[in-house]
ZATIGU-882630 format. One record per residue (C-alpha): residue in three letters; residue number from 0; x, y, z. Coordinates in steps of 0.2 Angstrom, whole numbers, plus 5000, padded with zeros to 4 digits. Layout:
N
PADO   aa    i    xx    yy    zz
PADO  Ala  NUM     X     Y     Z
...
This chain:
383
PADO   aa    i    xx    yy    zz
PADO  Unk    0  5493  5383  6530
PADO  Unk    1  5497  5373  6545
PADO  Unk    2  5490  5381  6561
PADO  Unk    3  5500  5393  6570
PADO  Unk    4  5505  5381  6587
PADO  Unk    5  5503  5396  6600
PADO  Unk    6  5505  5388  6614
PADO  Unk    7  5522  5379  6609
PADO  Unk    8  5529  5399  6605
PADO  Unk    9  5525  5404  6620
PADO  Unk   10  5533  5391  6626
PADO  Unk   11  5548  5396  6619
PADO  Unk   12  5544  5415  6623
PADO  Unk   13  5543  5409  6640
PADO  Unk   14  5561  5397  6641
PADO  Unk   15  5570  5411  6633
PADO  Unk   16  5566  5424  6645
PADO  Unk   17  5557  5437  6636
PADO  Unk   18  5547  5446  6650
PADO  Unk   19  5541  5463  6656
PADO  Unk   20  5556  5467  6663
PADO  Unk   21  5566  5465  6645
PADO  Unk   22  5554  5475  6637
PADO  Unk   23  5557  5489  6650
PADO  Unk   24  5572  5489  6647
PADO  Unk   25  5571  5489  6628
PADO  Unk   26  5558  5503  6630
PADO  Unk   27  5565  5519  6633
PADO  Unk   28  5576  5515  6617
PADO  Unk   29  5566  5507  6603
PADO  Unk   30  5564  5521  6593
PADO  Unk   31  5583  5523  6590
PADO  Unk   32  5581  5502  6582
PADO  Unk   33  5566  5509  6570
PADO  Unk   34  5574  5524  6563
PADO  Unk   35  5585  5512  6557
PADO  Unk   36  5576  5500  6549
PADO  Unk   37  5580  5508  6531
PADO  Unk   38  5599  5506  6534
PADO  Unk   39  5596  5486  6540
PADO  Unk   40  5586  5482  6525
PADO  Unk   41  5598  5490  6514
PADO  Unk   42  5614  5482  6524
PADO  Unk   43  5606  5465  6523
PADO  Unk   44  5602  5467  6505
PADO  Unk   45  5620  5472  6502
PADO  Unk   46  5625  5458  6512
PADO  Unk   47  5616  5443  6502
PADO  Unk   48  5619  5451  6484
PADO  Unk   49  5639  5446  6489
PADO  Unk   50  5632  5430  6489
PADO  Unk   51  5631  5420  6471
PADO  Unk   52  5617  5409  6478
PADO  Unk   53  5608  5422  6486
PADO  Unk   54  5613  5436  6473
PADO  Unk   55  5605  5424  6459
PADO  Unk   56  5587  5423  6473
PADO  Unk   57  5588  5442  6475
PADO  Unk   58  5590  5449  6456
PADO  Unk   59  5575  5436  6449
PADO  Unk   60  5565  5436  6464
PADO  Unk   61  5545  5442  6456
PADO  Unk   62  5544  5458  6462
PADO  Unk   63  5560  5472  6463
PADO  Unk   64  5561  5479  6481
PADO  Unk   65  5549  5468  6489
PADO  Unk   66  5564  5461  6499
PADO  Unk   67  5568  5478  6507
PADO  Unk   68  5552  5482  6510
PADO  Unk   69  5548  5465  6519
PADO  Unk   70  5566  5467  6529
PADO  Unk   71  5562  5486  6532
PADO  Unk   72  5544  5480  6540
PADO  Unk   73  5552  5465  6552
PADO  Unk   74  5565  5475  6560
PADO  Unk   75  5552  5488  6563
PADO  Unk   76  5541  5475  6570
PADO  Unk   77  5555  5467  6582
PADO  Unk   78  5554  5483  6590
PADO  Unk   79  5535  5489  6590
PADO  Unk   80  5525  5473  6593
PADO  Unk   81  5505  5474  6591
PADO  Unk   82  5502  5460  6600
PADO  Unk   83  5508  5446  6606
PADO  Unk   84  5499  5432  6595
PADO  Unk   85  5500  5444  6579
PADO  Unk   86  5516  5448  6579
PADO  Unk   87  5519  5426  6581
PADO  Unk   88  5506  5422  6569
PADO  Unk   89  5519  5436  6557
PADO  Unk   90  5535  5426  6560
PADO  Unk   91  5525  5408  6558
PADO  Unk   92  5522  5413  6539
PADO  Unk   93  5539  5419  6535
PADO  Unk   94  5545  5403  6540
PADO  Unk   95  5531  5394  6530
PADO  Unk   96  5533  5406  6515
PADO  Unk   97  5554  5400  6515
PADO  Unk   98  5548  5385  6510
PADO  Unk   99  5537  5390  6496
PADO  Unk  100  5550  5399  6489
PADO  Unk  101  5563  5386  6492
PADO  Unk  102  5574  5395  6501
PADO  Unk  103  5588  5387  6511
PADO  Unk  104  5585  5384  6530
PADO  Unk  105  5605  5390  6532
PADO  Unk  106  5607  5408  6523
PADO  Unk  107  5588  5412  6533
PADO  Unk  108  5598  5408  6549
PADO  Unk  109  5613  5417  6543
PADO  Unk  110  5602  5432  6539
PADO  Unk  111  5599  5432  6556
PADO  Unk  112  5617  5432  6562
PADO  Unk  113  5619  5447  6552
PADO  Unk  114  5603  5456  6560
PADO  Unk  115  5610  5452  6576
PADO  Unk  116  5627  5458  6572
PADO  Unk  117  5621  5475  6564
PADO  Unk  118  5610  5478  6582
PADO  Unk  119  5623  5475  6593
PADO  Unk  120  5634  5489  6582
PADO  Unk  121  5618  5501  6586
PADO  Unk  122  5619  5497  6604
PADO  Unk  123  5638  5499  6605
PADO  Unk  124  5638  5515  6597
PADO  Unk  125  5619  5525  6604
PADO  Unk  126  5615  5516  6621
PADO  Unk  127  5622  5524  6636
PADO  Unk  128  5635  5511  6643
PADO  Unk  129  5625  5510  6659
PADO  Unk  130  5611  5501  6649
PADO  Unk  131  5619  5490  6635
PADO  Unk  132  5619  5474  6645
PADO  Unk  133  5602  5477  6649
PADO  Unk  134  5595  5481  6630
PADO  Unk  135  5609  5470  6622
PADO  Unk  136  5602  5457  6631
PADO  Unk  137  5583  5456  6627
PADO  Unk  138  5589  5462  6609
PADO  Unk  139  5597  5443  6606
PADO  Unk  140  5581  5435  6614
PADO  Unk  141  5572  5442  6604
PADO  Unk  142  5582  5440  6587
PADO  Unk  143  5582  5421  6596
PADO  Unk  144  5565  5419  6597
PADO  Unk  145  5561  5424  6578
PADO  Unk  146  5574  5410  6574
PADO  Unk  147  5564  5399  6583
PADO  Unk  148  5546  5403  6577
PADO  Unk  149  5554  5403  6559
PADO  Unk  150  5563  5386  6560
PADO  Unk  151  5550  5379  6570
PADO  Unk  152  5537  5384  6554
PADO  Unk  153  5549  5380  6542
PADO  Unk  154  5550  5359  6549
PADO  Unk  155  5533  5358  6550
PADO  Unk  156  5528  5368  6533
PADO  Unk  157  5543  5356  6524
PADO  Unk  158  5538  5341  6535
PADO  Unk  159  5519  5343  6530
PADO  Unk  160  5522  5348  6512
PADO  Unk  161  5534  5331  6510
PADO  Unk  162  5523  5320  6520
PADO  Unk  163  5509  5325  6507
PADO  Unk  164  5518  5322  6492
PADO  Unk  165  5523  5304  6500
PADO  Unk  166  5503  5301  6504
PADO  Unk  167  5497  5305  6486
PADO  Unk  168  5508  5296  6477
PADO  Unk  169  5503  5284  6489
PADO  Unk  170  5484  5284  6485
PADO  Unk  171  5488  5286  6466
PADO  Unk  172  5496  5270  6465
PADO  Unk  173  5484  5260  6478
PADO  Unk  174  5472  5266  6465
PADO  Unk  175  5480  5258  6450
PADO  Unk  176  5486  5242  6460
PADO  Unk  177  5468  5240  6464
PADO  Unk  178  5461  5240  6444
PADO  Unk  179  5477  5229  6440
PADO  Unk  180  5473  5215  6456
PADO  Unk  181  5454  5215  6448
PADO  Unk  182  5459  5213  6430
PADO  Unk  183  5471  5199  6434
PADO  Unk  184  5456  5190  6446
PADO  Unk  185  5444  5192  6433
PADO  Unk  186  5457  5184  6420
PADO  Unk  187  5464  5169  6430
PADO  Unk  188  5443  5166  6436
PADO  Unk  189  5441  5162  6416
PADO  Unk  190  5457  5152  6416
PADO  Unk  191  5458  5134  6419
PADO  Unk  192  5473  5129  6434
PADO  Unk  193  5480  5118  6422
PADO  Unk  194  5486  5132  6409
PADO  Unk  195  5503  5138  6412
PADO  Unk  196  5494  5157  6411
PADO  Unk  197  5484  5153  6430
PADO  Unk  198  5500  5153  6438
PADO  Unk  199  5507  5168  6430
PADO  Unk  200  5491  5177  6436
PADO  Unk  201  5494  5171  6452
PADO  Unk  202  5512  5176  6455
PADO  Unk  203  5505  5194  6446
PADO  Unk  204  5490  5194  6462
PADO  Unk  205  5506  5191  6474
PADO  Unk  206  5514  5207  6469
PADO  Unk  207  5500  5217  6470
PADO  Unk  208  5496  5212  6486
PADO  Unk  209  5515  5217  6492
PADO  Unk  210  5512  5231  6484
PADO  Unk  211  5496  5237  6493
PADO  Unk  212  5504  5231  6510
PADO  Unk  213  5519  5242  6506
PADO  Unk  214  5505  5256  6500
PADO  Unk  215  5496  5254  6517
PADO  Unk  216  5514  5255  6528
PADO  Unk  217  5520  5272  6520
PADO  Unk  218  5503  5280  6524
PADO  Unk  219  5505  5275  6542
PADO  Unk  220  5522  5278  6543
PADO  Unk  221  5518  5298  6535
PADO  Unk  222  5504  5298  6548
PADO  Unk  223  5514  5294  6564
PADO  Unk  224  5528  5306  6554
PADO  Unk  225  5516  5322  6553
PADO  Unk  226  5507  5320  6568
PADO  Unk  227  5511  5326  6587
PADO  Unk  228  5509  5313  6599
PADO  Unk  229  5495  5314  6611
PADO  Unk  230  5501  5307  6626
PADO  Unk  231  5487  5298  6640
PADO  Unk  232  5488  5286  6653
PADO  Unk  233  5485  5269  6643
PADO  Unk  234  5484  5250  6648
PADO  Unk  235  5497  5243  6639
PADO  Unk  236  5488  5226  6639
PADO  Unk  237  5474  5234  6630
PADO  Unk  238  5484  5239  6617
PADO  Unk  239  5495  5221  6616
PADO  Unk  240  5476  5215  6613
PADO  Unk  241  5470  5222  6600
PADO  Unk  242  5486  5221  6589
PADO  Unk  243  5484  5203  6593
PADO  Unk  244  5466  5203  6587
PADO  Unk  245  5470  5213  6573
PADO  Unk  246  5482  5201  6567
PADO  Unk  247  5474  5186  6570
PADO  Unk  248  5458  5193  6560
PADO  Unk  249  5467  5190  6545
PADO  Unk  250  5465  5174  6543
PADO  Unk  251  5483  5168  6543
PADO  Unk  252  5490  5169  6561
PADO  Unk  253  5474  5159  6569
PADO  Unk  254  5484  5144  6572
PADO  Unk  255  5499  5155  6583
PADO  Unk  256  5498  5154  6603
PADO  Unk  257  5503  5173  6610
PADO  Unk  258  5505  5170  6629
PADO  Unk  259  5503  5185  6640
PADO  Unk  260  5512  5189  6656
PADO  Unk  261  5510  5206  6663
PADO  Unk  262  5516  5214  6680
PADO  Unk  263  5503  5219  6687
PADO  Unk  264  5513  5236  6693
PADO  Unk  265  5519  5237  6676
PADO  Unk  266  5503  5241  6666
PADO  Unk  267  5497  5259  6665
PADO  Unk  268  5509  5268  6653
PADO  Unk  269  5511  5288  6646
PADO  Unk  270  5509  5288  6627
PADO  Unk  271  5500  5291  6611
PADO  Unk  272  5487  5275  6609
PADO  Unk  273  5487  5275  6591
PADO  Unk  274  5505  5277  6589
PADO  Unk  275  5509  5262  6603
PADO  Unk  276  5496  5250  6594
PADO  Unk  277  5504  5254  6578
PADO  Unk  278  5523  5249  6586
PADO  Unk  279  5515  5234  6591
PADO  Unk  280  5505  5230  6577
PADO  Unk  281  5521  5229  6568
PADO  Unk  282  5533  5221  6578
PADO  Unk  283  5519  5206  6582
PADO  Unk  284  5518  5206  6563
PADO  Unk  285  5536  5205  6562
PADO  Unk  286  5535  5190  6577
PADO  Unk  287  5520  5181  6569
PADO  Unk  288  5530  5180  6553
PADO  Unk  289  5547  5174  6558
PADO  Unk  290  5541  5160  6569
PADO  Unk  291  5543  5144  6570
PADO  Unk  292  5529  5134  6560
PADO  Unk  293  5531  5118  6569
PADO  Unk  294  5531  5127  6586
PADO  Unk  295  5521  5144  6584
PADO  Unk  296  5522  5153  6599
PADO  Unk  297  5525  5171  6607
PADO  Unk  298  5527  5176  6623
PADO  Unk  299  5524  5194  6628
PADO  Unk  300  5528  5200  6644
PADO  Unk  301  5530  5216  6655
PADO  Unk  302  5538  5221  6671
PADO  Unk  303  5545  5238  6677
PADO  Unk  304  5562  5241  6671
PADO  Unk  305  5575  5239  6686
PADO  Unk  306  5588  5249  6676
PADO  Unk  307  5579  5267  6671
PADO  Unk  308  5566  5270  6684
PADO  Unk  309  5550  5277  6676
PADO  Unk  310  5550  5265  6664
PADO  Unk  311  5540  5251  6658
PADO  Unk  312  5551  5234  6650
PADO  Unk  313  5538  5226  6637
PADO  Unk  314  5546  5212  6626
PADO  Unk  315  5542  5199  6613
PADO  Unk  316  5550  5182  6609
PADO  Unk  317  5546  5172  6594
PADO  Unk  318  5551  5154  6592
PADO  Unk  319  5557  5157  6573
PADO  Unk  320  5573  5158  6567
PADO  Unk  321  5586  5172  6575
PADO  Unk  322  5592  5184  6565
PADO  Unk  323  5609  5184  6557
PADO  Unk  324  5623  5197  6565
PADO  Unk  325  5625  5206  6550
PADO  Unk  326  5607  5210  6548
PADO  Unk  327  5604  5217  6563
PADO  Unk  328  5612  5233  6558
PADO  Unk  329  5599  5235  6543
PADO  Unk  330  5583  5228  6550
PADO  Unk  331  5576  5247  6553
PADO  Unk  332  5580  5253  6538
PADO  Unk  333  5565  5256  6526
PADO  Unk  334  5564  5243  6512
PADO  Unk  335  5574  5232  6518
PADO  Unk  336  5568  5213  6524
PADO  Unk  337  5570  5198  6525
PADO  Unk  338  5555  5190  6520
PADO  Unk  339  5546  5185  6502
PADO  Unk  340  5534  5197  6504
PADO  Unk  341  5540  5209  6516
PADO  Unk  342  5536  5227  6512
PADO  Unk  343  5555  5232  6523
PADO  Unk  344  5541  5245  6531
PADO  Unk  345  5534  5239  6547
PADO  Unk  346  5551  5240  6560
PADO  Unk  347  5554  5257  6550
PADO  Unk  348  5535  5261  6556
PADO  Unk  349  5539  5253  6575
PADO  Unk  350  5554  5262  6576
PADO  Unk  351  5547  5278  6572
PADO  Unk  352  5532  5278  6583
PADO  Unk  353  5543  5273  6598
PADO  Unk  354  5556  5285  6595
PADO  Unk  355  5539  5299  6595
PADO  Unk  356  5533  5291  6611
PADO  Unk  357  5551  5292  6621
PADO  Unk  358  5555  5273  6620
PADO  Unk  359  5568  5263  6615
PADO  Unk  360  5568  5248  6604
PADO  Unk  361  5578  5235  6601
PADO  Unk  362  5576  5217  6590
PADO  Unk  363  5590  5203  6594
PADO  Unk  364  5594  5186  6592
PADO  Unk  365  5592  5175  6607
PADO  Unk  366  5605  5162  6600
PADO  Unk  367  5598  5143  6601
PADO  Unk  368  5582  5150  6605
PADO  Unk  369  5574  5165  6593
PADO  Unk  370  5572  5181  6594
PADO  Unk  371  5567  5195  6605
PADO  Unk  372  5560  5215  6603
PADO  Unk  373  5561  5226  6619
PADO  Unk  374  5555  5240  6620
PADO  Unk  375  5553  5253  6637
PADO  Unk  376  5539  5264  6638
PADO  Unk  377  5536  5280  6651
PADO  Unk  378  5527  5273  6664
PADO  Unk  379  5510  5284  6670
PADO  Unk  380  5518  5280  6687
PADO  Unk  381  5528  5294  6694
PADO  Unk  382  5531  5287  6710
């Protein structure tokens, strides 16, 4: 089970403005909630069964009246908490157990609707007038704050579960792809370059090395996805480096020039270093491949931006052909691409990592001329 993210509740907790002074209020009257928790398990049982969907999940669920009971024991516990982290750590796994089930996300926040409904109908009719604002009001905060735990644990639960999946099937394949690329090597190393077979073996190599590409760009991509940024003052030409060099150690891009210019009050920013180097990573890919053979240069520069203060302007021209209007709409979907041997991944993958680290990215033609990425990124300087 994923960790129970305390800290972030409290949060929440906190925003919503569950205090002392609303569980005062709530106090003198919590035992007039509890006697009813057998009438709101039976209400809310009634309630679902008038739903086919939901009648269909009540009548085949694995053990007759366990739904009652686990109703009858949170509505009791929204009144009675043991302690604050318990009583959290208690919501976190009926969100994450909603997922096991396969429960819809909607009819769970639809059950709470009707909770809410069915206390405000107690407080109408047994709290003195004098103290219904009082009690009403910490009654929806708190029904709030279980739909917030619940969804929250649901996302992640569903997201992690998902993201798994994705990276498994992921290895699986990688695993296969590797035994197939060695097979074809060993075949073609016994084949003479002259028989028809060496090049069929070679185009064979050439889809299996897209195919690890593509392997390597959907685990990064369910990284980034499942994991919460970190953010830490970071030199942006530190991580502009060492995509460079990573790129460049391949073999293949030795021969580009990459020309740096950064403003020097432009160069501390506030993100996740991982996530950042992989944005980068893959737009210089996406640069490095798209240039201009004859003339193979990039130009990366920095300055603040003069339009949203706070931020920091990076961008990246290549030499290479611009883009076409009408591909400009699709270039960050995944799978798509325009190249041979693009895996349609690595703007998906740069898009996603600046959309976690509160930048904005944009790729477009700079007619006549080639094409440029900008991207603005929170500056460490709050001045």
């Amino acid at each position: 089970m994923i960790p129970v993210p305390y800290q972030k509740l409290l949060f929440f907790k906190e925003k919503l403005g569950l205090g002392e002074k609303e569980f005062k209020a709530l106090e003198p009257f919590r035992d007039i909630f509890i006697n009813r928790k057998d009438d709101f398990s039976g209400y809310l049982y009634d309630f679902f069964l008038g739903i086919p969907e939901t009648a269909m999940f009540l009548k085949h669920y694995e053990t007759p009246g366990f739904l009652k009971k686990a109703w009858t024991g949170w509505f009791e516990s929204l009144f009675c908490w043991n302690s604050e982290e318990d009583f959290m750590k208690y919501l976190w796994r009926i969100g994450a157990r909603h997922v096991e089930v396969n429960l819809d996300q909607r009819y769970s926040n639809l059950g709470f609707s009707m909770s809410r409904q069915f206390c405000e109908e107690i407080i109408l009719k047994e709290i003195p007038a004098e103290k219904k604002e009082a009690v009403s009001r910490t009654v929806n905060r708190l029904i709030d704050f279980c739909m917030l735990v619940e969804t929250d644990a649901y996302i992640e639960t569903h997201a992690r579960c998902d993201m798994e999946i994705v990276r498994g099937v992921a290895d699986r394949v990688r695993n296969k792809i590797t035994v197939i690329g060695g097979n074809i090597k060993r075949l073609q190393r016994k084949t003479d370059m002259k028989d028809p077979l060496y090049n069929v073996y070679e185009s064979v190599l050439i889809d299996s090395f897209a195919c690890e590409r593509m392997i390597t760009d959907i685990r990064v991509y369910a990284d980034i996805s499942q994991k919460e940024p970190e953010f830490r003052e970071t030199s942006l030409e530190t991580l502009l480096t060492k995509a460079v060099a990573q790129l460049k150690s391949k073999g293949e891009f030795e021969n580009v020039t990459v020309e740096m210019e950064f403003d020097k009050k432009a160069q501390i920013i506030l993100v996740d270093a991982k996530d950042i180097e992989n944005m980068f990573y893959y737009l210089l890919e996406n640069s490095f491949e798209a240039i201009n053979t004859h003339d193979p240069y990039i130009k990366v520069s920095s300055h603040a931006d003069t339009f949203l203060p706070g931020r920091i302007r990076v961008e990246i021209f290549n030499r290479g052909i611009p883009l076409k209007e009408e591909e400009i709409p699709m270039i960050f979907f995944p799978f798509f691409s325009t190249k041979p041997l693009g895996t349609g991944f690595g703007l998906s993958i740069a898009r996603l990592a600046a959309m976690k680290n509160y930048a904005r990215l944009s790729i477009n033609p700079v007619p006549g001329k080639g094409t440029k990425a900008v991207i603005t990124l929170p500056s460490a300087d709050r001045t």
